[in-house]
C-alpha positions as CSV (number, residue, x, y, z in Angstrom):
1,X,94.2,119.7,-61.5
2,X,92.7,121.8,-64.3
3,X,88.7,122.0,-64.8
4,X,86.8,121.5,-68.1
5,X,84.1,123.5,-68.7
6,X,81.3,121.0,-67.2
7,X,84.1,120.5,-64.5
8,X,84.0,124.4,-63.9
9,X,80.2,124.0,-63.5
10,X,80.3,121.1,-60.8
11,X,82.7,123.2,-58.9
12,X,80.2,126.6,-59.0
13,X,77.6,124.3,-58.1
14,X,79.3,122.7,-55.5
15,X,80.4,125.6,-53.7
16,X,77.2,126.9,-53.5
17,X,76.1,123.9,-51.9
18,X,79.0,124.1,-49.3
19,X,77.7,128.4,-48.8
20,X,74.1,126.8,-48.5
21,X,75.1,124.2,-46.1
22,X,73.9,122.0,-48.5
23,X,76.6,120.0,-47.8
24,X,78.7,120.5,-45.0
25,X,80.5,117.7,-42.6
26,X,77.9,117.7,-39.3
27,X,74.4,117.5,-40.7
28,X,75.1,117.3,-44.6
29,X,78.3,115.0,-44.7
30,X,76.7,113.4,-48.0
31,X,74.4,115.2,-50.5
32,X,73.6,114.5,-54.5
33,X,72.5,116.6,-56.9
34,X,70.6,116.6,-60.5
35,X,71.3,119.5,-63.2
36,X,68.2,119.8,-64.1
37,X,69.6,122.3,-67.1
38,X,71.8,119.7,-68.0
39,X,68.7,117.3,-68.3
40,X,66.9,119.2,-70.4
41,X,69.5,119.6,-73.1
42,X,69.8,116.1,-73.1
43,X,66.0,115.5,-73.2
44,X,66.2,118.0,-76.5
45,X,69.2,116.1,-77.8
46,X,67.2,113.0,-78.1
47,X,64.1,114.6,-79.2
48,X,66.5,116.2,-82.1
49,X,67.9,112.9,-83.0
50,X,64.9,111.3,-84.6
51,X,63.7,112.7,-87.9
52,X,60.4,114.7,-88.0
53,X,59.0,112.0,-89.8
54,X,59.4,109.4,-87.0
55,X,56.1,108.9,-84.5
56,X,57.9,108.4,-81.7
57,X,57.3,108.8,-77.7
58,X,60.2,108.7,-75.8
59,X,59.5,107.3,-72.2
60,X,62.5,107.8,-69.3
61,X,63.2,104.8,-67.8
62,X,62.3,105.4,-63.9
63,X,64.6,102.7,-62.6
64,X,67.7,105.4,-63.7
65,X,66.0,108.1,-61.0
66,X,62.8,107.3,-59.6
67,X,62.6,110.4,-57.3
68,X,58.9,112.1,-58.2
69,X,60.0,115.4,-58.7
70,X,62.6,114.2,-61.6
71,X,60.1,112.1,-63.3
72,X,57.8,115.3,-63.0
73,X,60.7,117.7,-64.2
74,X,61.3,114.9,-67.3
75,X,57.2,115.0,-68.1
76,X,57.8,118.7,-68.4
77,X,60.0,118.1,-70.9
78,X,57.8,115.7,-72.9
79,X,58.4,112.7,-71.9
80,X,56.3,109.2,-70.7
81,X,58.0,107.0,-68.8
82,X,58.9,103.0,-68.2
83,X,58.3,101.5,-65.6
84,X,58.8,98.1,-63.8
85,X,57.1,97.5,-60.6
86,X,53.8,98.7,-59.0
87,X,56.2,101.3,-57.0
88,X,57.2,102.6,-60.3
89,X,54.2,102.9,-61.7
90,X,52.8,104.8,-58.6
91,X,55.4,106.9,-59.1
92,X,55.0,108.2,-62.1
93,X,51.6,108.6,-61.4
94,X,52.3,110.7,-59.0
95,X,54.6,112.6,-61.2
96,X,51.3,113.2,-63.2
97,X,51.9,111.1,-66.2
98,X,49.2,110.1,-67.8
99,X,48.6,106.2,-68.1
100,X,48.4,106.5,-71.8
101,X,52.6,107.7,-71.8
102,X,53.7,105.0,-69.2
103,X,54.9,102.0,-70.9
104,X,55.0,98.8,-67.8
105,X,57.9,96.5,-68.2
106,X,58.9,93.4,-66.1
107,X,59.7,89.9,-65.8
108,X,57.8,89.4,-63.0
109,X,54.3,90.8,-63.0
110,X,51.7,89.2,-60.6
111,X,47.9,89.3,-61.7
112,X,47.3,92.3,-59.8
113,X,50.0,94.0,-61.6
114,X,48.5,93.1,-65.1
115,X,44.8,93.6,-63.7
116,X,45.5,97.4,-62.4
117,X,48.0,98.6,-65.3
118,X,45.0,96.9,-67.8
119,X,42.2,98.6,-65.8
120,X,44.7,102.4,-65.9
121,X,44.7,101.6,-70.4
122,X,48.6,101.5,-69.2
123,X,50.9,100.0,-71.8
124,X,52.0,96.1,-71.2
125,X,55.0,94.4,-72.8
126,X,54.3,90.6,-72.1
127,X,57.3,89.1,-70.8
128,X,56.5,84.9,-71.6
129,X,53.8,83.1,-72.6
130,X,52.5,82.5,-69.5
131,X,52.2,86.0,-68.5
132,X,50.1,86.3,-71.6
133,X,47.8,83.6,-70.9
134,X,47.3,85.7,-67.5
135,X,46.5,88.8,-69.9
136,X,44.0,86.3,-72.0
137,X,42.1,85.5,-68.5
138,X,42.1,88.9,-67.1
139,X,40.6,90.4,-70.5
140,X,38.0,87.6,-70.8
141,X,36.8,88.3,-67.1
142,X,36.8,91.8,-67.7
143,X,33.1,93.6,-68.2
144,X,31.5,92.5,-71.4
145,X,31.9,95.9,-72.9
146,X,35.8,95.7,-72.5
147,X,36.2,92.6,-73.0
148,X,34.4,92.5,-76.3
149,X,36.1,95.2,-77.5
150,X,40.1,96.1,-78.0
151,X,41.8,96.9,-74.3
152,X,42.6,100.8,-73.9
153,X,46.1,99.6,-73.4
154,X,48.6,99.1,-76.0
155,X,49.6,95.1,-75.6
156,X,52.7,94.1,-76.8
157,X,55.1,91.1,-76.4
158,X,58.9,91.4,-75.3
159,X,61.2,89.7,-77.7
160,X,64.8,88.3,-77.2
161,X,66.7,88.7,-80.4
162,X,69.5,86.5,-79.0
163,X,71.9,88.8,-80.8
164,X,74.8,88.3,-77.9
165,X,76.2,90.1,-75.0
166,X,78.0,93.3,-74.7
167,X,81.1,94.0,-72.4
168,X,79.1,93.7,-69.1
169,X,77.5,90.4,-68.6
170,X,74.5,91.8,-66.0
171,X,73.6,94.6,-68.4
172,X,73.4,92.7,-71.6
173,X,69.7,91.3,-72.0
174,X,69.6,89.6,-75.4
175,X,72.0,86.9,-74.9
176,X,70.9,83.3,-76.0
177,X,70.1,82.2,-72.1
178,X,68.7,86.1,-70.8
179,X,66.0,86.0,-68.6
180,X,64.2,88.5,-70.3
181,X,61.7,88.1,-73.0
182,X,61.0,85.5,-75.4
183,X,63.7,83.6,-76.8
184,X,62.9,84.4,-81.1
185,X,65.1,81.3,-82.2
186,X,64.8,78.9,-79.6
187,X,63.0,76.1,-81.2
188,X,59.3,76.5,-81.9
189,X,59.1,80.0,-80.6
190,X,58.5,81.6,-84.1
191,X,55.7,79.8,-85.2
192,X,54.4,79.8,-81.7
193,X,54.5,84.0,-81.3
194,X,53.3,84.3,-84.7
195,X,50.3,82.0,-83.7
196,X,49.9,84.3,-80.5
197,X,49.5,87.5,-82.7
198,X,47.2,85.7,-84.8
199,X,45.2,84.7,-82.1
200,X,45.0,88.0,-80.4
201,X,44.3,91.3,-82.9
202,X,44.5,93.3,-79.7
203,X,48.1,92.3,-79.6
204,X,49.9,95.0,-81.5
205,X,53.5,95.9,-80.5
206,X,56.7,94.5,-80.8
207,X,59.2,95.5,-77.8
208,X,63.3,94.5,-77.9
209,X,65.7,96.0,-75.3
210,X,69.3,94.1,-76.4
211,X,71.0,96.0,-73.0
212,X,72.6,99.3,-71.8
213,X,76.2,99.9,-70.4
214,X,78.9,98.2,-72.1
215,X,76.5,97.1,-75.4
216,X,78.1,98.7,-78.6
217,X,75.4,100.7,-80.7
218,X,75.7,97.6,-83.6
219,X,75.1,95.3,-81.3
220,X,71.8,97.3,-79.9
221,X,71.0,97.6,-83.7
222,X,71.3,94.9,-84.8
223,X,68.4,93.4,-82.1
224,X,66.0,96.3,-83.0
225,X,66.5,95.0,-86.5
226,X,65.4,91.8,-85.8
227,X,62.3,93.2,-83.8
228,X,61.5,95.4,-87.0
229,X,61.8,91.9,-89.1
230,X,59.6,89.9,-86.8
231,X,56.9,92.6,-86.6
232,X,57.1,92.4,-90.9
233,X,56.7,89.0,-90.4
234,X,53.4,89.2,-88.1
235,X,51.6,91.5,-90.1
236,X,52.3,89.5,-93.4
237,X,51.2,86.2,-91.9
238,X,48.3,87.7,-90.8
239,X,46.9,89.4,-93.8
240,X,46.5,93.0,-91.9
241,X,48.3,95.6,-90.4
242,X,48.5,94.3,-87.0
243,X,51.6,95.6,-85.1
244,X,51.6,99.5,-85.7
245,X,54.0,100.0,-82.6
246,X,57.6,98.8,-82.3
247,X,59.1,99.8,-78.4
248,X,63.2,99.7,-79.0
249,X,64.0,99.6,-75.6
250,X,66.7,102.4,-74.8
251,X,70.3,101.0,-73.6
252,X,72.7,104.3,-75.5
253,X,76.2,103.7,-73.1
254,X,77.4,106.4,-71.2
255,X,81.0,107.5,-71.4
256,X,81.9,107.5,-67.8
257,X,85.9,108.5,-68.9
258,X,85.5,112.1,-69.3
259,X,83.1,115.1,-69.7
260,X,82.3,114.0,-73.6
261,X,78.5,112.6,-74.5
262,X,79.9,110.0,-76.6
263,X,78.0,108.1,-78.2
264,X,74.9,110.5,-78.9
265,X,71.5,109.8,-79.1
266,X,72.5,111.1,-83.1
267,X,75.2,108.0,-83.6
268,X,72.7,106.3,-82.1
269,X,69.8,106.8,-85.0
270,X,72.3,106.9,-87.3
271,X,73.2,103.0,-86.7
272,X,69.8,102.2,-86.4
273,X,69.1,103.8,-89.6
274,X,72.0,101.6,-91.2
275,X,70.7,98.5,-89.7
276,X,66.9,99.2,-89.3
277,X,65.8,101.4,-92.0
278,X,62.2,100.2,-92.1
279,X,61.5,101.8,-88.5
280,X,61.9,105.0,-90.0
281,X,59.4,104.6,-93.1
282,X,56.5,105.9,-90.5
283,X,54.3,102.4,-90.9
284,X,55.8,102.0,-86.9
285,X,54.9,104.1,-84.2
286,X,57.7,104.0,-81.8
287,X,58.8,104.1,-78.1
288,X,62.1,104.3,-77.1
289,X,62.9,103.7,-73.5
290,X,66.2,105.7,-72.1
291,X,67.3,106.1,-68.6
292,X,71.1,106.7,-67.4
293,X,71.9,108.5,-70.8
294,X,69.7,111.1,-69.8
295,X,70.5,111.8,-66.5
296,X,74.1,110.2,-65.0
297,X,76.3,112.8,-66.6
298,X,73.3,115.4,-65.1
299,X,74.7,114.5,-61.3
300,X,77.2,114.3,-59.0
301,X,77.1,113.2,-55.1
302,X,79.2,114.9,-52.5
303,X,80.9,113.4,-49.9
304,X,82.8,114.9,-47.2
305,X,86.2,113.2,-45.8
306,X,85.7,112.2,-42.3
307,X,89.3,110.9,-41.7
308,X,92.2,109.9,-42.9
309,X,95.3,107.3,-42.3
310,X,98.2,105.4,-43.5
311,X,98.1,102.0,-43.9
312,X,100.5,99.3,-45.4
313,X,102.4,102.5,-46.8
314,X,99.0,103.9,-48.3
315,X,97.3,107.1,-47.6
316,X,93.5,106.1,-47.4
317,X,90.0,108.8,-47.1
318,X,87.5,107.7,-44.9
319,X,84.1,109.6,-46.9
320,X,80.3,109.2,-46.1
321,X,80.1,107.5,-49.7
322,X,80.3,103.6,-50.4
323,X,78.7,101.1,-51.2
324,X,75.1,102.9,-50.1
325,X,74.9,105.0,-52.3
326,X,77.7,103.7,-55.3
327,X,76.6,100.0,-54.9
328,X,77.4,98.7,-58.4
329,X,80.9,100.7,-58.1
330,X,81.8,98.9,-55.0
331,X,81.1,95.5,-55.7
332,X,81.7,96.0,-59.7
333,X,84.8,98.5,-59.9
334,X,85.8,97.5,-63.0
335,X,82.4,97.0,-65.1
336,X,81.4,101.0,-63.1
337,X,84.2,102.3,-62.3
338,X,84.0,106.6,-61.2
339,X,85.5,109.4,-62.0
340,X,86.3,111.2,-58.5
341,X,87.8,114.9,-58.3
342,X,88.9,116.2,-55.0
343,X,87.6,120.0,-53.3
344,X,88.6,121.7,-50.2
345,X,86.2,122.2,-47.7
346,X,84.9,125.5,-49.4
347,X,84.0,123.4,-53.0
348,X,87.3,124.6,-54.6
349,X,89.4,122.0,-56.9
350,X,91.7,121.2,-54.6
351,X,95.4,121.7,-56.3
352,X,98.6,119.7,-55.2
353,X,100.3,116.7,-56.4
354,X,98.4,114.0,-57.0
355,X,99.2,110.5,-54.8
356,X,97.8,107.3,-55.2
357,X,95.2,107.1,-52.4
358,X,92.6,104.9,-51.1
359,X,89.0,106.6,-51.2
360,X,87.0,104.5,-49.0
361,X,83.0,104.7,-47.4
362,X,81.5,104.5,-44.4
363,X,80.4,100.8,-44.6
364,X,81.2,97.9,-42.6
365,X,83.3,95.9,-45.0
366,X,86.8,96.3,-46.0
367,X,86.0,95.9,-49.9
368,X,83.4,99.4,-49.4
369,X,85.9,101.0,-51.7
370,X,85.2,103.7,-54.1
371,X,88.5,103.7,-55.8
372,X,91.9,102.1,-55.3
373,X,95.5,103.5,-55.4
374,X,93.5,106.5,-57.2
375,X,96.1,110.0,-57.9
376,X,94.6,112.9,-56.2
377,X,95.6,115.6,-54.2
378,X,96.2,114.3,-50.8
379,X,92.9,114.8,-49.0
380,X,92.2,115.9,-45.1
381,X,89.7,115.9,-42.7
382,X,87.2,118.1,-44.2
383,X,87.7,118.3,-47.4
384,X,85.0,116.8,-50.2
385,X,85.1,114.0,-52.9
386,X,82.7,114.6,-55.8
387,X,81.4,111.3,-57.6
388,X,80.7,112.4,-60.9
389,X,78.6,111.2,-63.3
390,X,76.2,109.9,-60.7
391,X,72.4,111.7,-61.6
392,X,71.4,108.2,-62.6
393,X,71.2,105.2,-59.9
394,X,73.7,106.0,-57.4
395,X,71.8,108.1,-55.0
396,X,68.7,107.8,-56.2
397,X,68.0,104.3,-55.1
398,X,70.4,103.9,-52.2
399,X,71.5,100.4,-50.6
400,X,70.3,100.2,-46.7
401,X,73.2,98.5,-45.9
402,X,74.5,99.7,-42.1
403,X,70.8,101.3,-41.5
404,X,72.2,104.7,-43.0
405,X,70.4,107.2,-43.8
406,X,69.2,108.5,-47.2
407,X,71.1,111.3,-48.1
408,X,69.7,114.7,-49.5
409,X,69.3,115.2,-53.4
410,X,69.2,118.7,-54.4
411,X,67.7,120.0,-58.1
412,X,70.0,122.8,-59.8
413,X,69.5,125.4,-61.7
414,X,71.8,127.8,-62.9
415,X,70.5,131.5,-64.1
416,X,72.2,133.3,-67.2
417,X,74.0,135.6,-64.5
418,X,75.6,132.8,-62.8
419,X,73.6,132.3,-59.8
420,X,72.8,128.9,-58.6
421,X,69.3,128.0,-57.6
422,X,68.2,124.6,-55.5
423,X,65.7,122.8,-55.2
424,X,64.6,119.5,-53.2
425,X,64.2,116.6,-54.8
426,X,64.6,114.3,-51.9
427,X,64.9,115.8,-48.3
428,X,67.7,114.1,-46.2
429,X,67.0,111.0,-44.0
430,X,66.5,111.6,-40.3
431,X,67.4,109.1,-38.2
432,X,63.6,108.6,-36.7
433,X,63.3,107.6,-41.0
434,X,65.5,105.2,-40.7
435,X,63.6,103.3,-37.4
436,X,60.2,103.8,-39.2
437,X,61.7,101.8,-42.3
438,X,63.1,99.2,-40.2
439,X,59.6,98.4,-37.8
440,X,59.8,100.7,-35.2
């Protein structure tokens, strides 16, 4: 097997783990870890990719990596950050955000979610008409002096453009039956949002989010465009500038194939230039809402190989990774599949011929399977299996399935001489974790 460049870097990194005992097959049989290097080049690609002109505040989506010292590391960087549940929203307070750069997304918000986020001048995207009937009644109950002036957060409602579904069903949002947002050409809804707007001058952004993995950038534009349009169509029905803010959601695709960033956040702004030009004129603030193409080709997860066998004529690697910690790749393995490269137990590419192989987890279930038939050097007990592309989801927000244990995520740095520097990001599950989680 030869390495890339970036490939060359895992394998640095990853035998410094193995010399740290950062990941080793007694007490560290599993570990993941976040270039944090890595994330800030990509944080300054995206930042690059939108002209000058553009008022823009990019916000990291904290489902991607919700560990606090990430979404700290990413507010470094100049970031906000999106969130969608009151643990996310804790969280990046904790990270030290600012409620004034956290944007609060979700289908599902209870009254107490509206009231605190409200009360913290947090930004809301309204779901449904209901939820902003809720919004009406917690404004009008709020102290005279807030209520009768505009709320310190910045309202907005979530649109579905209905533009269609990418290549993955779960991760395409603006089909004509998603469960997200408000339908915009389901009968009645124009006139009906335009009447909301009307109604409610505090209500002043516009948010679309058309998907993520497997959307093509026209389709994603194409939804944005239709946001752009519909905010137009606000402020000329009401006579004023109403909507100053337009959230595009994020969604870029990752290239999970190889090392390459393809598409960038630059093809990205490129399309939406083509299909959206008026989002660039500067009459729109903007927020843009990216999460795994910042961070999954930042990562990788280590697992050691606790056994191997033959069965049915087919070598097969017993790891510590499955379907805790690679969920969507187990159950989904041809929406997410994984690149996987194979290390002896020192880190090193391992070399040999490659043979179809089994690469199986720990879990209780025959399908816990990270790859089939997959060519790699033949592994051994001992040796490690590095999931790549993995510093979004993955082991960030592990599966309990089998009561096992959280593994370590480690923060890396790399120093112009060479020399590798961790840091923790999450510490390891003990197993005394694990019975305090579960009611003990």
């Amino acid at each position: 097997m030869t390495n890339s460049p970036a490939g060359e870097r895992r394998e640095r990194i990853l035998r410094a783990a193995v010399r740290d005992r950062l990941v080793e097959p007694e007490r560290a049989a599993l570990a993941a870890f976040v270039d944090l290097d890595g994330v800030a080049a990509s944080v300054a690609a995206l930042h690059k990719a939108f002209p000058d002109s553009a008022n823009v505040l990019h916000t990291f989506a904290a489902k991607a990596n919700c560990l606090v010292p990430v979404l700290a590391a990413l507010r470094n960087l100049g970031m906000g950050c999106e969130v969608a549940s009151p643990g996310e929203l804790a969280q990046a307070l904790a990270a030290g955000f600012a409620p004034e750069q956290i944007v609060y997304d979700s289908p599902a918000k209870t009254r107490s979610d509206l009231r605190q986020a409200l009360e913290l001048g947090v930004a809301v995207n309204a779901d449904n008409f209901q939820e902003l009937a809720r919004i009406d009644e917690i404004l009008a109950a709020a102290p005279a002096s807030t209520s009768e002036s505009a709320p310190a957060s910045r309202l907005g409602v979530r649109l579905n453009p209905q533009v269609g579904g990418g290549g993955i069903a779960e991760m395409s949002t603006a089909t004509a039956t998603s469960k997200f947002g408000i339908a915009l050409e389901d009968d009645g809804n124009r006139q009906r949002l335009l009447a909301a707007y009307r109604d409610r001058p505090w209500l002043t952004w516009v948010h679309a989010h058309v998907g993520s993995q497997g959307c093509p950038l026209e389709l994603i534009a194409q939804g944005i465009a239709k946001a752009v349009a519909f905010a137009d169509e606000v402020n000329s029905t009401c006579g004023r500038r109403q909507v100053t803010g337009i959230d595009i959601g994020g969604g870029l695709p990752v290239n999970f194939a190889d090392d390459e960033t393809t598409p960038g956040f630059d093809d990205y702004v490129a399309t939406l230039q083509t299909h959206a030009p008026a989002l660039f004129t500067g009459k729109y603030r903007i927020v843009t809402e990216f999460g795994r193409s910042l961070l999954a080709k930042n990562g990788f997860t280590a697992a050691c190989v606790e056994y191997t066998k033959i069965s049915g004529g087919r070598p097969i690697a017993i790891t510590h990774a499955g379907a805790q910690v690679a969920t969507r790749t187990v159950f989904m393995p041809t929406a997410w599949p994984l690149r996987l490269t194979a290390h002896g137990p020192d880190g090193t590419l391992k070399q040999g011929e490659p043979v179809p192989q089994d690469i199986a987890g720990p879990c209780c279930f025959a399908g816990d399977l990270l790859a089939e038939a997959r060519p790699l050097p033949l592994l051994a007990p001992g040796d490690i299996v590095a999931l790549l592309d993995t510093g979004a989801y993955y082991s960030s927000t592990p599966f309990h399935y089998n009561s096992l244990p959280d593994p370590a995520v480690h923060g890396v740095r790399v120093d112009p001489d060479g020399h590798v520097h961790f840091s923790p990001l999450r510490q390891a599950e003990t197993i005394d974790d694990v019975l305090a989680r579960t009611g003990h």
